[in-house]
N, C-alpha and C positions, 0 to 999 in steps of 0.2 A: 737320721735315716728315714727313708718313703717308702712306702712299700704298696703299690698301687698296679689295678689290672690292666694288662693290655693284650688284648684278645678274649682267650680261654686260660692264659695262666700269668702266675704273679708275677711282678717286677720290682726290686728294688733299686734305689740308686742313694747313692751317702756323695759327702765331699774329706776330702786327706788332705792336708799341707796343700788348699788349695786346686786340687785334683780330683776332677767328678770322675766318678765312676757308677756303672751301670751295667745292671747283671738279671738274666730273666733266670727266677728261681725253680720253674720247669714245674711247677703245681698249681691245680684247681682250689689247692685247697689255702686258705688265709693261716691258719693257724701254723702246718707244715711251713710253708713259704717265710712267717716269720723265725722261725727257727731257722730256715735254710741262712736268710738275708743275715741275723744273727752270725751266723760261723761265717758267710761271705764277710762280712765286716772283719772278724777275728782274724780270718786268714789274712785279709790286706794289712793288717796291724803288722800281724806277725811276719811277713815278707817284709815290707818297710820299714822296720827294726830292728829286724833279723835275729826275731827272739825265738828259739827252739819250741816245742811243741813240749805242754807241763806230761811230765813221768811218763814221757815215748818208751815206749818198748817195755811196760812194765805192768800189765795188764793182759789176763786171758779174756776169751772168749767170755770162757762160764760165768767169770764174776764180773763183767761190766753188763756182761745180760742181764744175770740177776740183778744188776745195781739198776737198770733199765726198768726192769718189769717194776722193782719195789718203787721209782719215781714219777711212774704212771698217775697222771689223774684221772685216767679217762672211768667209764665206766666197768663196770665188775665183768660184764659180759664180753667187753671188748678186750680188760686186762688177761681174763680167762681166755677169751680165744687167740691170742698173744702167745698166752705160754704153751696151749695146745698146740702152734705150727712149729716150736720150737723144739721138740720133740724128734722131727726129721735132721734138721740142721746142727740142731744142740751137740749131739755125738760125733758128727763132723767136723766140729771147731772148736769142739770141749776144751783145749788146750791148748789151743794155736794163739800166739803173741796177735791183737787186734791190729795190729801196725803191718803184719806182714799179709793180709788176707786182700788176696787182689781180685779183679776184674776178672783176672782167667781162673779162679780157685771156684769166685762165685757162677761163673756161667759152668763150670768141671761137674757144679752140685745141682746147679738145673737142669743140668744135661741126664745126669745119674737118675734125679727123678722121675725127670722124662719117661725115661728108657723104664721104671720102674711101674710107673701111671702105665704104658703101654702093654708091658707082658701081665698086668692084671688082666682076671679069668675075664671078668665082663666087657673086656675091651678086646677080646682073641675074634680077629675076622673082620675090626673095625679100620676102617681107613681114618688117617692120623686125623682127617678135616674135621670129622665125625666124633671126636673125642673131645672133652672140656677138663683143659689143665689150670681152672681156676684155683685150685688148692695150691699148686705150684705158684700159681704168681701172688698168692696171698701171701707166702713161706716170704718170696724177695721183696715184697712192699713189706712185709714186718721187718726183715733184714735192713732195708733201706731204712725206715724210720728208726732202728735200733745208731745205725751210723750217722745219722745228724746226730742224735745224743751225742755221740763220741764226739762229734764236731765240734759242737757247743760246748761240753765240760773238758775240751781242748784237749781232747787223746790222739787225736788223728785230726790231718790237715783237709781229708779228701775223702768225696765218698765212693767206695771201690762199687756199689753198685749203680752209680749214673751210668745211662748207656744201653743197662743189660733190658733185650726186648722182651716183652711181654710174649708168652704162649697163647695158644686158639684157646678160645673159651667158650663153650654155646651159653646163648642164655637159656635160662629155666621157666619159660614160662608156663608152669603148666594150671591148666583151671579146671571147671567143673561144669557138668551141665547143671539145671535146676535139681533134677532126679537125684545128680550124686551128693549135689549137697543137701539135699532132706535126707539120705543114706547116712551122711556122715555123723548129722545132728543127731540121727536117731539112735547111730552106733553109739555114741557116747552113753555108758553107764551110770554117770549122776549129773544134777543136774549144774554144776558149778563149770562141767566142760561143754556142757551143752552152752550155757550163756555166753561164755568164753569163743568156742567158734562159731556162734551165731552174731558176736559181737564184730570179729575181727572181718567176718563176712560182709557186713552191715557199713564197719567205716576205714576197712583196709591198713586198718592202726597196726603198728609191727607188736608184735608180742612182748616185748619189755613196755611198752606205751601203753595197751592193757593190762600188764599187771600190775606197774606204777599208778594206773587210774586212781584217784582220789573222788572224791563227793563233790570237796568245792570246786570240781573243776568241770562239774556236770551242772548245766542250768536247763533243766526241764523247763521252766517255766520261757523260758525264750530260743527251746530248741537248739544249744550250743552247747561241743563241748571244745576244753582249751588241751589242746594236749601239748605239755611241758617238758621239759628235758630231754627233746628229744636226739636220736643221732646226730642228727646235722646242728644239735644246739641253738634251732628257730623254731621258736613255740609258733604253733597253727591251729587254726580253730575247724573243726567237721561237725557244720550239720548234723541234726539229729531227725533221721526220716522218720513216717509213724511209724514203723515195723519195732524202728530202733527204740522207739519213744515207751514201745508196750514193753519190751523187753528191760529196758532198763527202772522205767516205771515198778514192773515186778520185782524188779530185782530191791529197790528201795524200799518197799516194804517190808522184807525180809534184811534191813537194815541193823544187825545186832548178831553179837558173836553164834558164829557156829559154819557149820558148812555149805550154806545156801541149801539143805535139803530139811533138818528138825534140828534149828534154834533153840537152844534151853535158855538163853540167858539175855536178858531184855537191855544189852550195853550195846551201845554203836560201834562199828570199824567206821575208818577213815578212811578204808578202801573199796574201791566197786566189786571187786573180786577177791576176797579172802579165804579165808581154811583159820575157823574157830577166832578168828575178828583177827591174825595176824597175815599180813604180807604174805604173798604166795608168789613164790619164786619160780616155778613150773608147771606143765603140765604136762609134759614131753607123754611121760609114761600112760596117763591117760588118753592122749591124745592118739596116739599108737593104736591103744584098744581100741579107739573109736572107729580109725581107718579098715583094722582088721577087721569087726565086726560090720562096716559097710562094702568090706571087700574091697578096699581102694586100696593099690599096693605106691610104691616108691612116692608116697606125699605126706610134705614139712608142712610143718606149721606156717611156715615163712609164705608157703605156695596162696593159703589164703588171703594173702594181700596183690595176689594177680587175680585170683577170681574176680575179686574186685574192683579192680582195675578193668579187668576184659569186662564184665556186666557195664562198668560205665562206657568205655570205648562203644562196645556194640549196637548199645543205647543210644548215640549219638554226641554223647559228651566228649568236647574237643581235648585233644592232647595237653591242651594248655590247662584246663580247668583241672583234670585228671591228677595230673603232675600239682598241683596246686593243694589238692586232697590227698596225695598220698607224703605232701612232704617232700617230692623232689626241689633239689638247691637249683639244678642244672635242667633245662630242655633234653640233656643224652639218656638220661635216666627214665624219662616217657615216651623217647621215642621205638622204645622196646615195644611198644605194642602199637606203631604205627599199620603192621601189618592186619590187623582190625580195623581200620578205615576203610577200604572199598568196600565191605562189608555194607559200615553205615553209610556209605555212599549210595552202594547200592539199593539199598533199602530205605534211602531218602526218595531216590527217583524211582523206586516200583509204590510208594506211599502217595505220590504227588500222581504218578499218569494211573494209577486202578483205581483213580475218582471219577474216572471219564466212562 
């Protein structure tokens, strides 16, 4: 079997008794797609031999989820937000035969959503355009990836959510002036959250990529760092500016268990950002303080990786380099912030004729 791109998404094609066959698996993503191509293969098996689907009709919902979630390799964050959307769904299908859940069951449960996302308080007086049902369509992309499983360990022939369209979604960009972010830094109560969003400011890294930071993956000495394991599972390397250089410089002195604030104990961590030289999992909670105390309301941790983004866009840095430092696989992923270009367009040509 091939499995190779053409266009924006994957394509497999195999040979049977002599008979090519060819099927676009409908995904950006390689990993999904082989899974897809996988159960395409199985199902031409099983059509062409007319071998039944193994233990049809003999499975709920509940327990091939959970056999789903416990066969995850993915990451803890990703398995965790996995089980989190299932939560909505879960009760809906808790006991429904996996065989019999169709195309009109899954758009009945998008629909319910919908309708549920809509009469929230925050959303009374908004027109539908104006509203973002990305949680909804994260619910039917975990749905969907839960039914190739089914595919592939041969419970079902088909997946009942191809088809179903995605809802409006707004993107989230939101950033900060310089003001708010010295506000932010300064709301921070110690100084391990201070370095932590002054970091994620600095190289736009997602928050699980700074707190996995390691040492040997910092080269002060030639300005690099390597960030590893990340989402999209392509290690990338970000520049180290001098801002970042003094920051992290500080921080490596302070290289030995404790909380980055008074050190008792002269042992290394092996992490850039620890709590008493162990792995630090969070900061949600501090991070919250900090917002509050700099008065900044509805902002994620997640949002400091647009700041940085929009400071490089504004700056003049082309969408391509941008997307390059934050890690995008795909051009659609940076062209979120294309609307910061006239900007620096702008402000290329009043730079060029106010010399005259």
């Amino acid at each position: 079997m091939r499995i190779y791109k053409r266009g924006q998404v994957f394509w497999c094609e195999f040979r049977l008794d002599n008979k090519h066959y060819q099927y676009s698996c409908k995904t950006k993503d390689k990993e999904t797609a082989q899974e897809i191509a996988s159960a395409i293969y199985a199902d031409t098996i099983r059509d062409r031999f007319n071998i039944p689907i193994k233990n049809a009709g003999k499975y709920t919902f509940k327990e091939v989820f959970t056999e789903y979630i416990g066969s995850q390799t993915v990451s803890f964050a990703t398995k965790e937000l996995r089980t989190h959307m299932s939560k909505h769904f879960l009760p809906v299908f808790n006991n429904s035969d996996i065989k019999n859940i169709s195309v009109a069951d899954l758009e009945k449960y998008q629909l319910i959503r919908k309708l549920e996302v809509l009469s929230m308080p925050k959303n009374t007086g908004k027109r539908e355009q104006d509203i973002s049902f990305r949680l909804i369509n994260i619910e039917i992309a975990t749905l969907y990836n839960f039914f190739v499983f089914c595919i592939k360990k041969g419970y079902l022939d088909k997946n009942p959510c191809v088809g179903i369209k995605k809802l409006n979604e707004l993107s989230r960009l939101k950033t900060l002036s310089d003001q708010d972010i010295n506000k932010l830094i300064a709301g921070a109560t110690n100084k391990l959250t201070k370095d932590l969003i002054t970091f994620l400011i600095y190289t736009g890294c997602r928050k699980g990529e700074a707190l996995n930071l390691k040492w040997d993956d910092v080269d002060l000495q030639n300005d690099i760092i390597a960030i590893k394991g990340t989402k999209t599972k392509y290690d990338r390397y970000v520049p180290i500016s001098k801002p970042l250089k003094e920051l992290l410089g500080g921080i490596e002195k302070e290289k030995v268990v404790g909380d980055n604030l008074s050190p008792t104990k002269k042992e290394k961590s092996e992490y850039v950002f620890n709590k008493n030289g162990a792995k630090l999992n969070d900061f949600k909670r501090s991070f919250k303080t900090a917002c509050k105390n700099a008065g900044l309301k509805d902002l994620r941790i997640h949002d400091l990786r647009h700041v940085f983004a929009s400071k490089m866009v504004k700056n003049g840095t082309s969408l391509f380099i941008t997307g390059e430092l934050l890690g995008h696989r795909t051009t659609q992923m940076t062209k979120r912030y294309s609307h910061l270009v006239p900007e620096t367009l702008k402000k290329a040509v009043d730079d060029v004729w106010s010399k005259k």
